[in-house]
FINU-516510 format. One line per field, with one value per residue (C-alpha): residue number from 1; residue in one letter; z, x, y. Coordinates in Angstrom, 2 decimals. Example, Ala and Ser with C-alpha at 12.3 -4.5 7.8 and 13.67 -1.06 7.14 Angstrom:
REM FINU-516510
num [1,2]
residu [A,S]
zz [7.80,7.14]
xx [12.30,13.67]
yy [-4.50,-1.06]
REM end
This chain:
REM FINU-516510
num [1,2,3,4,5,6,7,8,9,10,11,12,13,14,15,16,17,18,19,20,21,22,23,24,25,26,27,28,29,30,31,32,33,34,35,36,37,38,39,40,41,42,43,44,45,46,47,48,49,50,51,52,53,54,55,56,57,58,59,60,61,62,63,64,65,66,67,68,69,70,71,72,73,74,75,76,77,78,79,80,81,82,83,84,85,86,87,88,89,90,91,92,93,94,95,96,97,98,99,100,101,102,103,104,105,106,107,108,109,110,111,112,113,114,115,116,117,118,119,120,121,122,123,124,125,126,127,128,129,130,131,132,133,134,135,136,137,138,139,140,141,142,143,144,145,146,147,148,149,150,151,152,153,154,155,156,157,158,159,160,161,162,163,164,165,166,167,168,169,170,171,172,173,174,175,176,177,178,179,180,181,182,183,184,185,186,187,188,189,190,191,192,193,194,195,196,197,198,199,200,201,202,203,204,205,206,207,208,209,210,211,212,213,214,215,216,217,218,219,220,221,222,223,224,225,226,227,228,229,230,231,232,233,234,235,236,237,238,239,240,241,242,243,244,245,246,247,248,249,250,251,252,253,254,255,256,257,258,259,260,261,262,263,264,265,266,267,268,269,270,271,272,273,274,275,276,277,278,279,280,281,282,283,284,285,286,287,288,289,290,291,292,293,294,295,296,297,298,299,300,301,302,303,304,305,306,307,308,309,310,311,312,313,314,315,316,317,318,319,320,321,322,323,324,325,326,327,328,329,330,331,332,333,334,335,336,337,338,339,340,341,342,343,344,345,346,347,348,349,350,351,352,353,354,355,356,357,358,359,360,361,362,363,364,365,366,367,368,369,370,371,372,373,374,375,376,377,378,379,380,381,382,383,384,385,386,387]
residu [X,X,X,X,X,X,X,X,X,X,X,X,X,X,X,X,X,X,X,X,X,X,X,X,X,X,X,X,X,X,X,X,X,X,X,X,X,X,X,X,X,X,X,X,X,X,X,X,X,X,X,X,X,X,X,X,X,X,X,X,X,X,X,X,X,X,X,X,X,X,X,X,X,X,X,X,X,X,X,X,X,X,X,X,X,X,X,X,X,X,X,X,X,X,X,X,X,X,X,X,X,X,X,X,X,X,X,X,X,X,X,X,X,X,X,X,X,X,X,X,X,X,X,X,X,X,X,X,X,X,X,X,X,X,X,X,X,X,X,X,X,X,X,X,X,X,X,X,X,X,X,X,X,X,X,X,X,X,X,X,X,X,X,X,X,X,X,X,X,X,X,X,X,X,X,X,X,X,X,X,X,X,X,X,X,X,X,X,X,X,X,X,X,X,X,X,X,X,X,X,X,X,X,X,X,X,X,X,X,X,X,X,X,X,X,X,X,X,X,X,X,X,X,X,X,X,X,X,X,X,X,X,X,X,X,X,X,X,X,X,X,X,X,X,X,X,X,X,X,X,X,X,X,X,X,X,X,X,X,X,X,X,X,X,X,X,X,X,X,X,X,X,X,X,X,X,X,X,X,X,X,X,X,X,X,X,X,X,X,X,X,X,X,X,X,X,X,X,X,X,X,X,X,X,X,X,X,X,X,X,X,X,X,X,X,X,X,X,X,X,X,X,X,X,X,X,X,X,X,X,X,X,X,X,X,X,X,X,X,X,X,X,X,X,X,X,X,X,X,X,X,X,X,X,X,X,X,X,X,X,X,X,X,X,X,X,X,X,X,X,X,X,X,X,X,X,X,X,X,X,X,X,X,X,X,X,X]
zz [136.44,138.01,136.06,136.86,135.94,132.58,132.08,132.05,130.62,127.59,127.83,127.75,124.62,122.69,123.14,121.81,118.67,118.69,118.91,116.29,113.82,114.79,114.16,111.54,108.59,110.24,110.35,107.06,105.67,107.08,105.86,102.38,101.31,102.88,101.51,97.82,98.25,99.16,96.31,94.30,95.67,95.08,91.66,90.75,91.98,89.92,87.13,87.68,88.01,85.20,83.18,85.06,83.85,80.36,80.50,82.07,78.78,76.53,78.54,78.05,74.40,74.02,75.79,73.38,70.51,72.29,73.00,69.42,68.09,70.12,69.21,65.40,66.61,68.00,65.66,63.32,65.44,65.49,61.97,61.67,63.74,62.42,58.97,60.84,62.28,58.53,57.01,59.70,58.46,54.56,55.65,56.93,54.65,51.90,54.12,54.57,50.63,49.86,52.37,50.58,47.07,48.64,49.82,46.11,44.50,46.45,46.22,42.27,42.32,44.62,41.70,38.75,40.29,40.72,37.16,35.67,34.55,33.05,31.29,30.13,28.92,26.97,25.77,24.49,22.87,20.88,20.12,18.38,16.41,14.58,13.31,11.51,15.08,15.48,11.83,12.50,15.38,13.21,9.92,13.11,13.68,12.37,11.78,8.81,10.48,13.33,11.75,12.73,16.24,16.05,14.37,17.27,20.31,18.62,18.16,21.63,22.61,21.09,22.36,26.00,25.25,24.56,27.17,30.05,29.19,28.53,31.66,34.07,32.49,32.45,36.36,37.04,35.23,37.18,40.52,39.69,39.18,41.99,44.33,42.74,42.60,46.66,47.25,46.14,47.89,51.05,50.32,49.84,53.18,54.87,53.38,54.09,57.90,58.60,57.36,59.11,62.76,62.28,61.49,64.19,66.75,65.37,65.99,69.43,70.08,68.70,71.36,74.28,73.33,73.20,76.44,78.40,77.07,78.17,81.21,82.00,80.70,83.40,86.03,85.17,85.06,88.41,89.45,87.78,90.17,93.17,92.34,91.41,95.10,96.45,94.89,95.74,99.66,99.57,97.72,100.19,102.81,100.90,100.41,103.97,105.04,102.71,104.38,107.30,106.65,104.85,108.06,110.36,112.10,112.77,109.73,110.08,108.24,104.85,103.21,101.00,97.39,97.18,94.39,92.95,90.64,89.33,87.73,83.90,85.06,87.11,86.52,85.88,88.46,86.13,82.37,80.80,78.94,80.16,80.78,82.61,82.64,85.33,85.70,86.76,87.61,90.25,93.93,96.46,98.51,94.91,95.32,91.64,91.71,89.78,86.29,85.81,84.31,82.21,83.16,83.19,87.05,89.05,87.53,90.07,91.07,91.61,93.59,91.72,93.89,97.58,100.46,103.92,103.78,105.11,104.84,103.22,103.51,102.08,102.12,100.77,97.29,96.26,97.27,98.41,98.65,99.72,99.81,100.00,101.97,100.04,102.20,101.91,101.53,98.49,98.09,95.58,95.76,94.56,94.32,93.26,94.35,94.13,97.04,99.34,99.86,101.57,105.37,107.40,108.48,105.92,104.23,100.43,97.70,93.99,91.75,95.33,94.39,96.97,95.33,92.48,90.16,90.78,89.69,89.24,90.00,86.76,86.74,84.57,85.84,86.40,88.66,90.30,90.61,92.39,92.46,95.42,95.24,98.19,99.61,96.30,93.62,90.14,87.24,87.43,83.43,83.84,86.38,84.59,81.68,78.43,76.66]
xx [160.10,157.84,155.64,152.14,153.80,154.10,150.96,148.87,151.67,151.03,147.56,147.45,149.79,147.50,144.51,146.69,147.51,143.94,142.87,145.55,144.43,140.64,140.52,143.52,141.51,138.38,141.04,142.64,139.50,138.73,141.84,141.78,138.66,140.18,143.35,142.04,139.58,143.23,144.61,141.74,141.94,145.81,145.54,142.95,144.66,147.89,145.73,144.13,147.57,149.14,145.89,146.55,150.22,148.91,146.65,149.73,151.74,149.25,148.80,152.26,152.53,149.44,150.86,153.80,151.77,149.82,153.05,154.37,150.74,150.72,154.60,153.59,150.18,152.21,154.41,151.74,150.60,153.30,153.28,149.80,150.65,153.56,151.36,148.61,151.32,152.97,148.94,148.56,152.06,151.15,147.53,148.59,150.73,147.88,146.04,148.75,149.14,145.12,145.48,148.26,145.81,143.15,144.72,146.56,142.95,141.52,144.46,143.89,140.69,140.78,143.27,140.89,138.37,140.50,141.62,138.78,137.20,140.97,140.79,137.27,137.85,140.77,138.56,136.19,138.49,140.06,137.28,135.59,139.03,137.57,140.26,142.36,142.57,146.65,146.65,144.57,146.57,149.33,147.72,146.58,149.97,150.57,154.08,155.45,158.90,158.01,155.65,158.49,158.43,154.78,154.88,156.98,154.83,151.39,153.12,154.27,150.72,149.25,152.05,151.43,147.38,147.74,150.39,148.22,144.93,146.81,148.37,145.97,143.66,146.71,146.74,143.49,143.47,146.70,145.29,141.81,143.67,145.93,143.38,141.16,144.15,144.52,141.25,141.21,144.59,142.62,139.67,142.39,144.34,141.14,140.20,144.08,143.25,140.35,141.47,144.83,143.18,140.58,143.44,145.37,141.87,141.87,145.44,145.21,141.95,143.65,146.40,144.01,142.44,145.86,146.98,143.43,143.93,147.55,146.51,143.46,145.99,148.46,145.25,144.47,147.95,148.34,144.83,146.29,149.41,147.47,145.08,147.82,149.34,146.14,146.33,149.95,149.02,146.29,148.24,150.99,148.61,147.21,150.51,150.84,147.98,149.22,152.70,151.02,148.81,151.79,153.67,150.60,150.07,146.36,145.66,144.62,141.27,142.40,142.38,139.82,140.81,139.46,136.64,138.01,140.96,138.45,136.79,135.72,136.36,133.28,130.93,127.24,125.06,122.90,122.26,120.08,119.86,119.77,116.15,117.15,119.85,122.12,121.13,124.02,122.11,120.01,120.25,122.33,118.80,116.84,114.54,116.76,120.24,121.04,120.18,117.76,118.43,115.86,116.24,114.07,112.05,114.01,117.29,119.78,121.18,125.47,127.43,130.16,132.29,133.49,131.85,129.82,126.03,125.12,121.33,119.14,115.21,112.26,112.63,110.50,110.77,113.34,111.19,113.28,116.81,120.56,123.65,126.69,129.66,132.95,134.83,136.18,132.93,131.89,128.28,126.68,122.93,120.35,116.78,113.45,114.50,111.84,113.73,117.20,119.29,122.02,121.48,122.79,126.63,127.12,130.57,130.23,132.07,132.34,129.77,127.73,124.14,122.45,118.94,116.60,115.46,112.07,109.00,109.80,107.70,106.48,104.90,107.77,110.77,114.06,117.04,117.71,121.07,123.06,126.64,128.06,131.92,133.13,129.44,128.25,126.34,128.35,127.56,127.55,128.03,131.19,132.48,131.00,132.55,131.73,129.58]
yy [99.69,97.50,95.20,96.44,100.51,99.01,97.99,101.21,102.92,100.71,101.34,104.83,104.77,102.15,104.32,107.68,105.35,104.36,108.28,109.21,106.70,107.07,111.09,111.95,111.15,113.10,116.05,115.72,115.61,118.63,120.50,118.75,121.13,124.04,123.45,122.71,126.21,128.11,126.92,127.81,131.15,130.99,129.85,132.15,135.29,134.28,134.32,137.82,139.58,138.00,139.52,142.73,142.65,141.94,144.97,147.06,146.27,146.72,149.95,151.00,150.70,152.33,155.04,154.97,154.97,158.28,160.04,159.68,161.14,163.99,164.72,164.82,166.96,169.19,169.60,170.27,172.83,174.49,174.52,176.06,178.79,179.75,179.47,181.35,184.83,184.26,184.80,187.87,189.34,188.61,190.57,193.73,194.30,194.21,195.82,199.25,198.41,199.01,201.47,203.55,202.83,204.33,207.20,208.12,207.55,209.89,211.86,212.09,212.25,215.70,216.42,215.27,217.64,220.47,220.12,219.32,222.49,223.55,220.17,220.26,223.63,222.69,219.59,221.90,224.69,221.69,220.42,223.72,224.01,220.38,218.14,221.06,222.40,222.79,223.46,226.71,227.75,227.36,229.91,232.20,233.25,237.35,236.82,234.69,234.55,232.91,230.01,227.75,229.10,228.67,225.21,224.16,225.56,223.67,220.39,220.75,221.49,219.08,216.10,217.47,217.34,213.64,213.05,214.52,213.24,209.36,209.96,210.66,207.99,205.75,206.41,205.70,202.08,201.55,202.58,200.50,197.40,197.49,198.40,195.07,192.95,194.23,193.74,190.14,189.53,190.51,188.32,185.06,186.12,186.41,182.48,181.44,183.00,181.36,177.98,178.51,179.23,175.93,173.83,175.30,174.75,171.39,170.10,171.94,169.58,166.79,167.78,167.76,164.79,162.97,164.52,163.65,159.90,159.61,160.74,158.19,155.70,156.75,156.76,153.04,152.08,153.52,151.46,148.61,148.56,149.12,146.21,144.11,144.90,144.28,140.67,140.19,140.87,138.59,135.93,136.15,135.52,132.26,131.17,131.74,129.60,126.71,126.85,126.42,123.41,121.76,121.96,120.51,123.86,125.10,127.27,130.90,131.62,131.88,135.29,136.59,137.98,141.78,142.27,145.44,143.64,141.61,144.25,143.13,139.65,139.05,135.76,137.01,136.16,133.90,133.89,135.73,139.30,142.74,143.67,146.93,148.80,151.15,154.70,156.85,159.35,157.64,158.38,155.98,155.70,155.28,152.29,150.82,151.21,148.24,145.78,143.42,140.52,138.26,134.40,131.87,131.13,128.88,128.88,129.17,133.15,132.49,134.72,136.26,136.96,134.80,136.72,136.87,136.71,140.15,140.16,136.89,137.36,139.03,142.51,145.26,146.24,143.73,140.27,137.70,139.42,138.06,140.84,139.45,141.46,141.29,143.53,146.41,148.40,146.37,144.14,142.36,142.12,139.75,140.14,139.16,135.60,132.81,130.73,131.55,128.89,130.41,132.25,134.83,134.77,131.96,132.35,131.73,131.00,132.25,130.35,129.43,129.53,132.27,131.19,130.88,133.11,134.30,136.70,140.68,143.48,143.31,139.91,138.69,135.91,138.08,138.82,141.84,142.67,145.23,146.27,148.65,149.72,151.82,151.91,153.42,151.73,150.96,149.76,146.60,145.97,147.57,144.86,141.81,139.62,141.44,138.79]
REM end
């Protein structure tokens, strides 16, 4: 090549050093922060599933733990009815038993009254022959020869006298005690019975109560694992985005970490105590769907969570109010602000301040705050650090 091609050629490549060295260090220092917020991210959603995992294994032996209660309730249950048909058996038996008594009572009593005048009769006759009674039948006989005959026949009379009026009184204290002996058998059963079906109700509550907690412990075990997949998709796609600054490569907008795993791990928005709580039983347009929270005024209102500034300005009801849009149909609100210091379309950041605390409706210094999962409002003591 020719001299004076050189020359410009030279040129041209001095200024690209010159442009190289003049800009990298504007553009690494524009990748360092996003690169150190990824990793953040990164870090912090490594940290969340290996909670979640904690919470799955706790899960699972408390699951355990369930399964081998309700085995031993059910066994007792078993137990108590068996007990229970055993005490219905033992029952009607007494029951044919007082049954049959009652029927031979009234049997012998039809009998007694038949017999009665005979007997009372008989009662009386012996009675006007006074003590020497058998003695007189015995002189009354008209035949000397046959007082032996005759001496027999009283004696005889007088053994079946005793025997019958023993006997049927002998029958009667018999049938009286069964029947009261029955009686109280009955009363016992009935006792045995009743304690027999509320131990039976009770172990079959016990059962229900077991089975209903296994099965909220399968429900959040099967939330857990979706959650944790949730974070696993987003952490591939942080990973992702590091690869891809590593290598020099323009970095795709880095992903955001979903709210829902973070449930119970959530920063409050500032510090203070409850002033108001949730009502569940508030409408989704109700002008309070969320806490308030008693701070002191001008203390700075954090957002929990990273998100996109959906709405910052006064607005009626709430004062000065900021929502943040965490995707997924989930917001966090904050109102009653005495100053915003974020804006519209802003991208923040967890622990961001979106403003200062201000006044509440109430005259006193507050935050309102308000929690909406899936477009509907939640408690948001639920999703907050348990202080």
């Amino acid at each position: 090549m020719h001299e004076g091609t050189i020359a410009p050629m030279q040129l041209r490549l001095a200024f690209l050093r010159w442009c190289i060295l003049a800009f990298l260090p504007a553009v690494l220092g524009a990748q360092a922060p996003d690169r150190a917020r990824t990793e953040a991210l990164a870090r912090r959603a490594t940290e969340r599933m290996q909670a979640l995992q904690r919470e799955a294994d706790r899960l699972a032996t408390e699951e355990r733990t369930l399964i081998g209660d309700l085995r031993k309730v059910e066994i007792d249950r078993q137990l108590k009815a068996e007990q229970l048909k055993q005490i219905d058996q033992d029952a009607g038996r007494v029951q044919t038993e007082l049954e049959t008594t009652a029927t031979r009572m009234e049997r012998l009593k039809r009998s007694e009254e038949a017999e009665r005048p005979e007997l009372r009769a008989r009662i009386v006759e012996i009675y006007k022959l006074g003590q020497a009674r058998y003695l007189r039948l015995l002189l009354s006989t008209p035949d000397l020869r046959r007082i032996g005959q005759a001496s027999r026949t009283v004696a005889t009379l007088a053994r079946l006298d005793r025997e019958r009026l023993a006997l049927h009184q002998r029958t009667l204290d018999e049938l009286a005690a069964s029947r009261a002996t029955l009686e109280e058998r009955s009363r016992q059963l009935t006792t045995l019975r009743a304690d027999a079906a509320k131990a039976e109700a009770a172990a079959q509550k016990a059962a229900r109560v077991r089975n209903d907690l296994i099965h909220d412990i399968d429900r959040r075990r099967d939330l857990n694992a979706q959650l944790s997949g949730e974070l696993q998709s987003a952490q591939q796609k942080l990973q992702a985005s590091l690869r891809e600054m590593v290598a020099g490569a323009p970095a795709t907008d880095a992903a955001a970490l979903p709210l829902r795993p973070f449930r119970g791990d959530l920063d409050w928005p500032v510090a203070g105590s409850v002033r108001r709580r949730f009502n569940p039983s508030a409408r989704a347009d109700a002008t309070s769907n969320g806490i308030e929270i008693a701070a002191a005024e001008g203390a700075q209102a954090l957002a929990i969570h990273d998100g996109t500034v959906a709405f910052a300005g006064p607005f009626s009801g709430f004062g000065n109010l900021v929502i943040l849009d965490h995707g997924l149909q989930t917001f966090s609100l904050y109102g009653d602000l005495l100053e915003i210091a974020t804006r519209k379309g802003a991208r923040m950041e967890r622990g961001q301040p979106v403003g200062s605390v201000g006044a509440t409706p109430s005259g006193t210094a507050g935050l309102y705050f308000e929690l909406r999962v899936d477009g509907r409002p939640v408690d948001p003591l639920q999703w907050l650090k348990k202080r």
